[in-house]
C-alpha positions in Angstrom: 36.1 9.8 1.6 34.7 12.8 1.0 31.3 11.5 0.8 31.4 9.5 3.7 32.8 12.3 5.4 29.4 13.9 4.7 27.4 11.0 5.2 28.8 10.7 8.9 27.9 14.5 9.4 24.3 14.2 8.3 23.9 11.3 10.7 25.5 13.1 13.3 23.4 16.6 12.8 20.2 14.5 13.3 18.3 12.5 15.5 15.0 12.3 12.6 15.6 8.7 10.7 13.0 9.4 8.0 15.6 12.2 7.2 19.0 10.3 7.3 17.6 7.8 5.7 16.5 9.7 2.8 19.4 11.2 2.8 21.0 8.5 2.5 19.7 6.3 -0.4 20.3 9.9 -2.3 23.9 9.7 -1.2 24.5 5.8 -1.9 22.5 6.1 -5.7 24.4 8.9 -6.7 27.8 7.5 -5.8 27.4 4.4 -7.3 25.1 6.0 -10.4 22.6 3.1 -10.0 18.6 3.6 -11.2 17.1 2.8 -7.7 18.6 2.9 -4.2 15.7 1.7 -1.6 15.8 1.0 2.3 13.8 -2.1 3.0 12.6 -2.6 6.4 11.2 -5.7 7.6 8.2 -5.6 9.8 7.6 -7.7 12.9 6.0 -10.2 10.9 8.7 -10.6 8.7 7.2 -8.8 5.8 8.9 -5.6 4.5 8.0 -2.3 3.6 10.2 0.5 1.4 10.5 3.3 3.4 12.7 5.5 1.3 14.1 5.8 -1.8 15.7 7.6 -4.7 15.3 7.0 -8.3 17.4 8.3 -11.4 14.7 9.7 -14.1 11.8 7.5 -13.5 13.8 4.6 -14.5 12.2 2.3 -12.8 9.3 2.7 -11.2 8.7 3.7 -7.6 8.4 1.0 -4.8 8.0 3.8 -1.8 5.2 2.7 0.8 4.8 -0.5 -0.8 4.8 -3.8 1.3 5.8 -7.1 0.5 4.8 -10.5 2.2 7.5 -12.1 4.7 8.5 -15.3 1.6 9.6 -12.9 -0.8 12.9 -12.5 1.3 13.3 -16.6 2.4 14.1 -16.8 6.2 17.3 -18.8 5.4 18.4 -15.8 3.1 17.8 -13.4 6.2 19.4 -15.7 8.2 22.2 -15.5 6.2 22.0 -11.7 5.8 22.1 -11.7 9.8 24.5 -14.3 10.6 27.1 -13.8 7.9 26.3 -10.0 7.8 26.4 -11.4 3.7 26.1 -8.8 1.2 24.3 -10.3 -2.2 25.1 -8.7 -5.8 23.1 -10.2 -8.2 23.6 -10.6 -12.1 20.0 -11.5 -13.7 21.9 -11.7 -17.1 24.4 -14.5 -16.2 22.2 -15.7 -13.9 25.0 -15.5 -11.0 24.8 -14.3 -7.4 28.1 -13.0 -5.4 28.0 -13.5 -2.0 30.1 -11.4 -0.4 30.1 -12.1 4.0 31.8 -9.9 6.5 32.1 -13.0 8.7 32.9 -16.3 8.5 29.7 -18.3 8.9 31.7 -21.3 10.5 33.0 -19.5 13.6 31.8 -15.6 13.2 34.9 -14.5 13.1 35.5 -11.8 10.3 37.3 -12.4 7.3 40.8 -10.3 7.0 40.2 -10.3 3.3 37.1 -10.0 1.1 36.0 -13.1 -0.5 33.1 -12.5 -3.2 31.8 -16.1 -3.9 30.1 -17.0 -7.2 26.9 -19.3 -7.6 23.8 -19.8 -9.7 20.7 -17.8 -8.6 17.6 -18.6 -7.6 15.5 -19.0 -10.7 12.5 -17.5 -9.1 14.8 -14.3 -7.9 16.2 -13.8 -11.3 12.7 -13.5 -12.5 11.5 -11.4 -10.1 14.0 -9.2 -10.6 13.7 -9.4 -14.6 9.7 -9.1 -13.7 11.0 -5.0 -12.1 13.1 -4.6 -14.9 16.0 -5.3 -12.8 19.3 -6.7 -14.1 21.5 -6.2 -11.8 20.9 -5.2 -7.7 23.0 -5.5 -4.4 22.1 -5.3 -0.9 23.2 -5.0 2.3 21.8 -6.1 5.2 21.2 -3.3 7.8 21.7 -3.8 11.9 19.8 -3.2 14.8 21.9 -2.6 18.3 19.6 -1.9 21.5 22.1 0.3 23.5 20.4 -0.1 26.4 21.4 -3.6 26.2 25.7 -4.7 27.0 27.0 -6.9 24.2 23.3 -7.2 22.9 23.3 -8.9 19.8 22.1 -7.6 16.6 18.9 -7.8 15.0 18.1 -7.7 11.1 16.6 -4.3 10.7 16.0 -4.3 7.2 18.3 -3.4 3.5 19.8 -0.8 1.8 18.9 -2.4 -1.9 20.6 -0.9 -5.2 18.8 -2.1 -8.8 19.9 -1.2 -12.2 18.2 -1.7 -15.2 21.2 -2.6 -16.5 24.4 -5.1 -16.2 26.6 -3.6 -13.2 29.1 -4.7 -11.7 30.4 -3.7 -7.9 33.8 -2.8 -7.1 35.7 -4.0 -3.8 36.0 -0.3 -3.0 31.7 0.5 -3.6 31.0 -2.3 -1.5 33.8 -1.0 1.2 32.0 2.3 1.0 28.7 1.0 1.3 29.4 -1.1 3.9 30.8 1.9 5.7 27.1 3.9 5.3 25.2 0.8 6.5 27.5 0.8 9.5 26.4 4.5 10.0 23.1 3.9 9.2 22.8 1.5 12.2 24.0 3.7 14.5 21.6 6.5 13.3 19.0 3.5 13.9 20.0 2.8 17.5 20.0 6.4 18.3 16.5 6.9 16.9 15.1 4.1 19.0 16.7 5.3 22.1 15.3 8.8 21.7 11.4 7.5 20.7 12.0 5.4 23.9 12.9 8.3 26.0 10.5 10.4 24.9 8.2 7.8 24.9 9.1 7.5 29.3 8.9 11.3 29.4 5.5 11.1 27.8 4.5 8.6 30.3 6.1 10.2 33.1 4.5 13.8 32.3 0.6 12.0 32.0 
């Protein structure tokens, strides 16, 4: 609570994303004591860049700036990711991936109770994790809402990733939490794009 508490103030005190977002994936690694925590942010042609990051001891290596074509995240899994708001925790060494949905895919509306389903993962996702030195990860999917727009729906922004070079597991309460940031995060998100577009119009307005 604590941390959340402080998490919600940071967001609060400013309107810079680069900041908050570094902020953040400092905040989210060191709760959860994971090697990498990384925001992914897909561009408009559906590839992805890491835009921040924090990394325990140069345990794995540094992913910052890099970008990554639009079919190493499938467009059904961000599809999924958008539609089920799912949240994926992957073991590479059992070769299982828990998906874990706010929503119920069926009719959207959201489950009273967490339901972390089990199922064999991709074989090309559990070596491309092994292939980072990966064996365990989660992520989030993070939301875009235009608040100039009533009821507007939401657009995939991007993910707030964790990997660990070793086996991890994710408590109900972690993901709760982390849940909790992303939701902040967002709203940090939509703020920041309504103040580039203001300034933006005031820029206009001034030439």
């Amino acid at each position: 609570e604590a941390l959340l508490h402080r998490m919600t103030n940071r967001i609060r005190q400013s309107l810079e994303l680069q900041e908050i977002l570094t902020a953040t994936v400092a905040e989210v690694r060191s709760f959860l004591g994971t090697d990498r925590v990384m925001v992914y942010r897909f561009n408009a042609d559906s590839s992805g860049e890491v835009i921040a990051e924090s990394i325990h001891e140069n345990c794995l290596p540094s992913l910052i700036g890099l970008n990554f074509p639009a079919d190493d995240i499938p467009l059904q899994a961000r599809e999924m990711f958008l539609s089920a708001r799912q949240r994926s925790i992957v073991n590479v060494a059992t070769g299982q991936i828990g998906l874990s949905p706010l929503d119920c895919p069926a009719t959207g509306i959201p489950l009273v109770k967490e339901d972390i389903r089990y199922r064999a993962v991709d074989r090309c996702h559990a070596q491309y994790l092994t292939a980072m030195g990966v064996k365990s990860s989660l992520a989030v999917p993070i939301l875009h809402y235009d608040m100039g727009v009533q009821e507007s729906k939401p657009q995939l922004w991007g993910l707030l990733v964790s990997h660990h070079a070793e086996h991890r597991g994710i408590l109900e309460r972690e993901l709760d939490f982390i849940q909790q940031v992303v939701d902040q995060v967002s709203i940090a998100i939509a703020q920041s794009t309504h103040l580039s577009q203001a300034r933006e119009k005031a820029q206009r307005e001034a030439t």
